[in-house]
MARPATOR-619651 format. One record per residue (C-alpha): residue number from 0; y, z, x. Coordinates in steps of 0.001 Angstrom, whole numbers, m for minus. Layout:
NUM  Y  Z  X
...
This chain:
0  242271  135000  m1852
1  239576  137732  m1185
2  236326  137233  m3339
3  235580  139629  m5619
4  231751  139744  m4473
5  233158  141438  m1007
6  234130  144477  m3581
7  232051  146984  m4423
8  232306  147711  m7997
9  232039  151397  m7672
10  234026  152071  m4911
11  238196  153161  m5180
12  240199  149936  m4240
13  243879  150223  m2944
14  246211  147103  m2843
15  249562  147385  m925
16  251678  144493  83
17  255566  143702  m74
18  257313  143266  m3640
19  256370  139787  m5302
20  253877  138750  m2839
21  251194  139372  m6061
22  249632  142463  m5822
23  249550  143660  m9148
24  247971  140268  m10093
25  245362  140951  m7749
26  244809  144518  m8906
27  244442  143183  m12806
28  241757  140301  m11648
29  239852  143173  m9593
30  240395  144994  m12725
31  239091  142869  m15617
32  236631  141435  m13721
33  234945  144930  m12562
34  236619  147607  m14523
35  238495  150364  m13706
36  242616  151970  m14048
37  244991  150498  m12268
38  246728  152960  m11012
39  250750  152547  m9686
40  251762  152959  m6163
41  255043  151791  m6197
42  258670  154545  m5859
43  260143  152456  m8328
44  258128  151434  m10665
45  257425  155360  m11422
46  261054  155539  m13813
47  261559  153978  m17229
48  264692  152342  m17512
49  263241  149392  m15398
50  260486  147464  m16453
51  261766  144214  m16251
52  264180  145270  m12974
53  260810  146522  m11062
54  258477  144079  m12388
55  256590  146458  m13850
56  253413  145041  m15405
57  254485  143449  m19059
58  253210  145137  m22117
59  250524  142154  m22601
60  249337  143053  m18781
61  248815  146927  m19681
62  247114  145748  m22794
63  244523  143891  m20501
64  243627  147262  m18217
65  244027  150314  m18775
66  247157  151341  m16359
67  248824  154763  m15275
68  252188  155755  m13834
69  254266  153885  m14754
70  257658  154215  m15975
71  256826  157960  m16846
72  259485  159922  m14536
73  262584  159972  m16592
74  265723  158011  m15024
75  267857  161038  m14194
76  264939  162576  m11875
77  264252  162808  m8677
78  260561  161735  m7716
79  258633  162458  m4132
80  255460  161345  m2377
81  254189  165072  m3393
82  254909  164795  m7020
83  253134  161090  m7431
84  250209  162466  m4829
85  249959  165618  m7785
86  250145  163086  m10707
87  247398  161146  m9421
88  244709  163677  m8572
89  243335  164327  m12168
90  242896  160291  m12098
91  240893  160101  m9040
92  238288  162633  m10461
93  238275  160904  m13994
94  235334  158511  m15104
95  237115  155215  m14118
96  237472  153606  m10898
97  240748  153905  m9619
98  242521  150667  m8518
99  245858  151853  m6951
100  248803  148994  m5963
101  251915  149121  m4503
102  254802  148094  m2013
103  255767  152183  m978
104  253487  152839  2663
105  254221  156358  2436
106  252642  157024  m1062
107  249511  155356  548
108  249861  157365  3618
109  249960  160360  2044
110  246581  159621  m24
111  244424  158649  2635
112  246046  161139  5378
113  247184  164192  3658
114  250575  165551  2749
115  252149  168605  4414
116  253502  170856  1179
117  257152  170774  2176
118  259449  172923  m131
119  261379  170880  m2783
120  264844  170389  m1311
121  267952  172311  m2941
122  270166  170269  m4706
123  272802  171036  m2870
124  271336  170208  685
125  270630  166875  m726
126  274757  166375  m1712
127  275320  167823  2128
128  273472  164437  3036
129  274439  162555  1133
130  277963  162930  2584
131  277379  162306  6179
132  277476  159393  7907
133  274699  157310  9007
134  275304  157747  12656
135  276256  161677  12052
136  272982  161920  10481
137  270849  159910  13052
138  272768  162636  15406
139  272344  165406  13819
140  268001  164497  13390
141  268244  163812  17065
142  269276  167446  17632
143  267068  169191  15138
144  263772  166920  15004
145  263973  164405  18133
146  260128  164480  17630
147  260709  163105  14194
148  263708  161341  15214
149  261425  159550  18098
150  258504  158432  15580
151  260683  156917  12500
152  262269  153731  11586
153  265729  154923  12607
154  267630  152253  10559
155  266048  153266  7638
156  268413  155942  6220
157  266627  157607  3171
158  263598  158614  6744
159  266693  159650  8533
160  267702  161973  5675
161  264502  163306  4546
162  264203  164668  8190
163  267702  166254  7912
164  267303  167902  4611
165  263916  169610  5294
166  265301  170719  8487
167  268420  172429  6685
168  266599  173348  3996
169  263580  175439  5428
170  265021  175768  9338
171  261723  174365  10338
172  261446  170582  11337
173  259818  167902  9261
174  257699  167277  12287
175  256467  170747  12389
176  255492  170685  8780
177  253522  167005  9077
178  251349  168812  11966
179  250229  171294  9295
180  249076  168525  6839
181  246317  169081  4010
182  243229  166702  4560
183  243302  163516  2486
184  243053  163297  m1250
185  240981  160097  m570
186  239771  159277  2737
187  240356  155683  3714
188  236892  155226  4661
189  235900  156188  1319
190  237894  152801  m458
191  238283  149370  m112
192  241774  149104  1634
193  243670  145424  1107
194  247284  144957  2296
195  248478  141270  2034
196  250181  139672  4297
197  252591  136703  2710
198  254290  134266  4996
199  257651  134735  4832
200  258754  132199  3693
201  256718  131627  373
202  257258  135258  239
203  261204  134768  m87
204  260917  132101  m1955
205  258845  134086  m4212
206  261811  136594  m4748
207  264365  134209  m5820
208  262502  133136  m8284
209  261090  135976  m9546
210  264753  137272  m9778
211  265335  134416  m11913
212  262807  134974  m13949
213  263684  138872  m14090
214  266840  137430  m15678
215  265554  135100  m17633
216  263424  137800  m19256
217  266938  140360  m19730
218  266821  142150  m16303
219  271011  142416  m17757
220  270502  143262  m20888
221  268282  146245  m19204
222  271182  147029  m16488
223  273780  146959  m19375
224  271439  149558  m21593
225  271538  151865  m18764
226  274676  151274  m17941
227  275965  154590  m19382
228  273722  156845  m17787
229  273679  155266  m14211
230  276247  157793  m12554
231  273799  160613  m13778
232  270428  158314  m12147
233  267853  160160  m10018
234  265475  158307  m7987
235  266208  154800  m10638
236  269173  154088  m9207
237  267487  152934  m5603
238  265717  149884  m8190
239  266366  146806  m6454
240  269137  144654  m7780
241  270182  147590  m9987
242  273440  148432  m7910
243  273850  144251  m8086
244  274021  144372  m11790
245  275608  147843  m12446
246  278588  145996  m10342
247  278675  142952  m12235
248  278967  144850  m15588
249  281981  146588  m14345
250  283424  143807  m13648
251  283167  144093  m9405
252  281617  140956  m9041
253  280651  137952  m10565
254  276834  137759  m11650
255  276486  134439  m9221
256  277169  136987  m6688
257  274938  140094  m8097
258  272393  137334  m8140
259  272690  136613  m4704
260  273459  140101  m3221
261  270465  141141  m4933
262  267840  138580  m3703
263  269307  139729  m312
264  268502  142711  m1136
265  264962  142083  m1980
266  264164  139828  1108
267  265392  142697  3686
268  263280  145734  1552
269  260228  142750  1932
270  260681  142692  5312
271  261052  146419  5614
272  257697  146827  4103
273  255786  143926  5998
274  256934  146057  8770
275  255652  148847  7951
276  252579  147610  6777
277  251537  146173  9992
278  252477  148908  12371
279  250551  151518  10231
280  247734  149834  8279
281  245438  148679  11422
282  242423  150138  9390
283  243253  147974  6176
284  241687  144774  5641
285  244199  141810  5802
286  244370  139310  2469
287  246503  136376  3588
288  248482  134545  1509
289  249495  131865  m24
């Protein structure tokens, strides 16, 4: 674990690392022991509806730091990189040191790179792509955008689709747009960068127990209150394990096997983001663990 001398007490601190491998318990150490807000990073931690789902810090947690955005986008919205970069700029400027955490690369990316303004996308561009195939939609990027479609994780579909819609929505590609990008909100030389780096195996271990836990705690209970308004979900509905647990409440599987599918889930988004974090966070510095 990284020793809180090596931390400047003054200086903006940003944590990433892949879901359960403890960086929010790291951010609320840094936190209590130096002050500061600590300040969430994570795409789906940003929607109420899912505090236990997301692990969002526990009321006892927020009641140890002061903490900001979470679980303030309501669950039927849709919620982008520009509208958490536009949330957190008053916070950056305020009087306490900002300690931001999270698992989502992009949000981070965005901060200490810039973020081209892309027009939102029209609702009905997004239902266009929502209906096309994976492959058809790998296709049609490699038409529009093959610098885009060159650069990307090509497996990962919701990369694949954001390069489609903007693309159909503004007849310009993404890649055009990301040349024209803003400077950085907050310069990575300007913070004290951390990404952890979890062995794999603790880290998946980690997950199904966690999941247990989340359980334990009325993860459920939670599905089952938002049960009713899940067809109508924005961005919530991507929370991992919900689509588990919405199934088992309608009676499509058994929980045994929402349990399972779920931790599945978890370990391949884990993986996603461990690769992600080492092909683009060079500059970071590494926190190993256990």
């Amino acid at each position: 674990m990284i020793s809180l001398d090596s931390i400047p007490p003054d200086r903006p601190v940003l944590i990433a690392g892949p879901t359960a491998s403890g960086k929010s318990a790291l951010a609320l150490r840094i936190a209590e022991a130096q002050g500061g807000v600590i300040i969430n990073a994570d795409a789906l931690q940003v929607y109420e509806g899912w505090r236990i789902l997301t692990a969002r810090p526990s009321p006892e947690e927020e009641a140890r730091a002061p903490h900001a955005l979470y679980g303030h986008v309501p669950f039927g919205a849709e919620y982008s990189v520009g509208d958490w970069l536009r949330a957190l700029r008053p916070l950056l400027s305020g009087a306490a040191r900002p300690i931001i955490v999270g698992g989502t690369g992009l949000y981070f990316r965005a901060l200490t790179e810039g973020l081209a303004e892309i027009p939102a996308i029209p609702p009905e561009v997004r239902a266009e792509a929502d209906t096309m195939p994976d492959a058809g939609l790998l296709a049609a990027l490699d038409r529009v955008d093959p610098v885009l479609a060159a650069r990307i994780d090509r497996q990962n579909r919701a990369r694949v689709q954001r390069g489609w819609e903007v693309w159909r929505a503004t007849g310009r590609p993404l890649s055009a747009w990301q040349a024209e990008t803003a400077a950085p909100d907050l310069p990575l030389a300007q913070t004290v960068p951390l990404v952890i780096d979890a062995d794999r195996d603790w880290l998946n271990d980690r997950i199904a127990r966690r999941f247990d836990r989340m359980l334990d705690e009325g993860a459920l209970e939670e599905a089952r209150a938002n049960l009713p308004r899940w067809d109508t979900a924005g961005g919530a509905r991507k929370a991992i394990g919900a689509p588990e647990l919405i199934a088992h409440l309608r009676g499509e599987m058994t929980l045994a096997q929402a349990r399972e599918a779920a931790i599945i889930a978890s370990r391949q988004y884990a993986k996603r983001q461990r690769t992600w974090f080492r092909a683009r966070m060079g500059g970071w510095t590494s926190v190993r663990l256990p």
